[in-house]
C-alpha positions, 0 to 999 in steps of 0.5 A: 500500500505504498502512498505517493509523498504527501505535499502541500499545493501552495506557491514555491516561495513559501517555505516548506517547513510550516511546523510554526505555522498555527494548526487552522493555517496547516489545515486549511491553507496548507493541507499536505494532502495532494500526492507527489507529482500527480496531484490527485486529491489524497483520498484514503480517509474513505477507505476500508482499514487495511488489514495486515500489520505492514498496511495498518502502519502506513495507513496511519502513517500515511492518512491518519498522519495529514492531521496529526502533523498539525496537531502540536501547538509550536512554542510561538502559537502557545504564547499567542494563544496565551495572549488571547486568554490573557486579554479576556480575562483583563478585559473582562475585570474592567466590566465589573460587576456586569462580567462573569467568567466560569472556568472548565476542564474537559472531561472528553474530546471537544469537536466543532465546525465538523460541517465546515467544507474541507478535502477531508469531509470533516472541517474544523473550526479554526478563527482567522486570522490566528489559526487556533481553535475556538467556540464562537459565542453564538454557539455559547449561547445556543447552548445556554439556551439549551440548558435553561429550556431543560432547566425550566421543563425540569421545574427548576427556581427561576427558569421561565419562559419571561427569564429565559427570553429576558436573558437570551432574547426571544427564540422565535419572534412572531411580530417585528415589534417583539424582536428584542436582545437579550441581556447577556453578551457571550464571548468566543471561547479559546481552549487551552489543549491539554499538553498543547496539541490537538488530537486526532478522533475516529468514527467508524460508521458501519451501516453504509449498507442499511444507508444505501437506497441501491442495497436497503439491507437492514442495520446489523452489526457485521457491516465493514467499518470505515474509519474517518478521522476528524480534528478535536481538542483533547479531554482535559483542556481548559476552557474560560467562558465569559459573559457580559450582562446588561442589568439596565436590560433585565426586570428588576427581579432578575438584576441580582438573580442572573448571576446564580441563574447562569451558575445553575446553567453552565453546570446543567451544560457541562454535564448533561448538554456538552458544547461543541458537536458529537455531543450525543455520543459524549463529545464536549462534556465538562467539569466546572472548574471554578466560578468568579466574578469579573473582580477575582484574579485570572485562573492559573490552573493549565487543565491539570488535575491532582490525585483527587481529580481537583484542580490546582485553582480549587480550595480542598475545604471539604464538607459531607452530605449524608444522603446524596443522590448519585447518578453515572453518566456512562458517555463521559464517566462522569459520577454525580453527586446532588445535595439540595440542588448543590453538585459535586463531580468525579470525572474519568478516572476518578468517576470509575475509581469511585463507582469501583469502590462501592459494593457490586449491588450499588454499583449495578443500580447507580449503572441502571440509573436507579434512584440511590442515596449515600453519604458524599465527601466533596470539596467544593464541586469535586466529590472525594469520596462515597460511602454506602 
């Protein structure tokens, strides 16, 4: 399976070392993805996996190598990312009171922009001119809006249709005379990628047949995977959302409400929500890191986290809740504690070490999803420790 050399279609007084150059400028500019002199469009992502070893080795090599050449994050890129985080979190103190910024580390693989029309068939969302991944704001929003609406079915304090739509804006606008902004403006968001590099994901989607209107086979197990390979920011990257309200633009009851409400939101969002896409199969989850207002010192946490699962920006102060209701979600390995509507979380690893601890007929029903209470050590949102 020998695959001509993979070179980059760009004018010859570009240099043709472009490892500094920024992961969205590889990606889209200077995609080393056209073959040797030929120049036909490089085309195995489409490809059934080879088999044997020897073809495996080039195939990832070869295919799976146009994207993970780009990955790292050279020493130039990480400073100007750093840069960019910096002047938010500056620029975010000069709102006062009116700014918010919540702090998370990812406990799975964050992916967006796969829509976007690229050689691959899967794109990524890079923000021009500086090459580095982002979430737009409007897709912050979007996902806000998402988690107050399931807030608000689940009957939770405070989330209204009146609060929602004071907050957000009207979802859907039946009069022009009723189109109006919401109070709160949110900011792009920039990752800091867990040990400054992407990765590289894979799907393998076998239903092609079933799919295939010329063929109509019923979906079944045994079809050939096709690996495909996509772009995302690894778990355990830290993100830093902020949000500027406009209080003159709320009634006066959600004026010193719409901070807690948007607390309750995020947290809902990263544990249940996820940003980004592929959430439904666990893609863009989260663990609120930690909260302040505009006033409180940028966090120097990196994404890492200690033994315990807490993060270098979190007090340890702990504190017990005798009965606490647990709940796993099975597509992040995130484990759940509530305690009169207060959360406490242990993400992968530490979730599975924690169910792993307890009886097997307790860890069978938490699995199930069925109704159990037990007695939760947390230190501010990290759970430390279950008890029967």
């Amino acid at each position: 399976m020998a695959l001509a050399q993979r070179i980059a279609a760009i004018p010859s007084y570009i240099p043709k070392d472009l490892k500094d150059a920024a992961p969205g400028h590889r990606f889209n500019l200077y995609l080393q993805h056209w073959q040797g002199e030929t120049g036909n469009i490089f085309e195995p992502y489409k490809k059934s996996h080879p088999v044997g070893k020897e073809e495996r080795a080039t195939f990832d090599r070869e295919c799976a190598g146009v994207l993970k050449d780009l990955c790292p994050l050279s020493p130039a890129r990480l400073e100007v990312l750093k840069g960019i985080r910096t002047r938010q979190q500056t620029l975010i103190n000069h709102y006062g009171s009116s700014g918010y910024r919540i702090s998370a580390t990812s406990t799975a693989p964050f992916a967006t922009g796969l829509g976007n029309e690229h050689p691959i068939e899967n794109g990524f969302a890079f923000l021009t001119p500086y090459g580095l991944p982002y979430l737009a704001g409007t897709g912050v929003k979007g996902i806000l809006r998402r988690a107050m609406q399931e807030l608000r079915n689940d009957e939770v304090e405070g989330f209204t249709d009146d609060a929602i739509n004071a907050l957000l804006g009207p979802e859907k606008i039946d009069k022009p005379e009723d189109a109006q902004r919401g109070a709160l403006d949110f900011w792009d968001v920039f990752p800091n990628p867990a040990a400054g590099k992407l990765v590289v994901e894979i799907m393998t989607p076998h239903f092609g047949n079933y799919y295939d209107p010329k063929k109509g086979e019923a979906p079944h197990d045994a079809g050939a995977p096709v690996p495909v390979s996509f772009l995302a920011v690894p778990a355990r990257s830290q993100f830093d959302f902020h949000v500027v309200c406009q209080p003159t633009r709320l009634p006066e009851a959600l004026q010193n409400q719409w901070r807690a409400l948007l607390d309750r939101a995020f947290r809902h969002a990263f544990e249940w929500v996820g940003f980004g896409a592929k959430t439904s199969v666990g893609y863009g989850a989260m663990l609120a890191a930690s909260m302040s207002a505009s006033s409180a010192s940028p966090s120097s946490s990196n994404g890492t986290l200690n033994s315990q699962g807490i993060a270098p920006n979190i007090t340890t102060a702990t504190e017990t809740w005798p009965a606490a209701r647990i709940k796993f979600n099975r597509a992040n390995g995130t484990l759940t504690a509530e305690n009169d509507g207060a959360q406490a979380h242990a993400i992968t690893p530490q979730g599975e070490a924690r169910l792993n601890a307890l009886p097997p007929a307790i860890q069978s029903k938490i699995r199930r999803n069925e109704f159990v209470k037990l007695q939760a050590t947390v230190a501010r949102n990290i759970l430390i420790k279950l008890e029967p």
